[in-house]
C-alpha positions in Angstrom: 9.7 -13.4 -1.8 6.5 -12.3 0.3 3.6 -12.4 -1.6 1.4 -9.2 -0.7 -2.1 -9.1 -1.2 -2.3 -5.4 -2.0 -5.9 -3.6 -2.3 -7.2 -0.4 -3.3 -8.7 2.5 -1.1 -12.7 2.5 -2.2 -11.9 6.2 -2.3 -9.5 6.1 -5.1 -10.4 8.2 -8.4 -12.1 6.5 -11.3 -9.3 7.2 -13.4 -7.1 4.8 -11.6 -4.8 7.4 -10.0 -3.9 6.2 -6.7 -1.7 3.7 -4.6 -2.1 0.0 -3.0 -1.7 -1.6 0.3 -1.3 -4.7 1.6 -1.2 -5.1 5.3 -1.1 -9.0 5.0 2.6 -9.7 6.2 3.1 -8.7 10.2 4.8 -6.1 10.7 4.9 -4.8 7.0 2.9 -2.6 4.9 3.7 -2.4 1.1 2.2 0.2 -0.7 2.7 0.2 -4.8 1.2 2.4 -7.7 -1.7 1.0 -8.9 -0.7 1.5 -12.8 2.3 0.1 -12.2 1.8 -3.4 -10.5 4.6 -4.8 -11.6 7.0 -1.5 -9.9 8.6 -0.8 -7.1 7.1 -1.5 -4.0 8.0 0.3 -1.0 7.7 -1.7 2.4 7.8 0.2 5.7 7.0 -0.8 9.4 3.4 -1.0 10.2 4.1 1.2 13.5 5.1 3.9 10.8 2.2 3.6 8.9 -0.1 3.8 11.3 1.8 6.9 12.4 1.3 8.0 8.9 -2.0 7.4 8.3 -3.0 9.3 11.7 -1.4 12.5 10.6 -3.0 12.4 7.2 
């Protein structure tokens, strides 16, 4: 299995409420929960994050 090194935005709320990515695997991003570290992860192609993260 890939091992992702997943971080957390420096933005994220003190209480913990927020997601994870890791951008470490070409190609991929995986974003998880961060309360849940041991959930799902959902993968998607980096083109469609980055398409993502420019319309947010």
């Amino acid at each position: 299995m890939t091992q992702f090194h997943f971080v957390k935005s420096s933005y994220s709320a003190s209480s913990g409420e927020c997601v994870e990515v890791a951008t470490n695997v070409v190609g991929t991003v995986a974003v998880r929960d961060s309360k849940d570290a041991d959930g799902p992860v959902i993968r998607v192609a980096a083109s469609a994050w980055a398409a993502f993260a420019a319309s947010a």
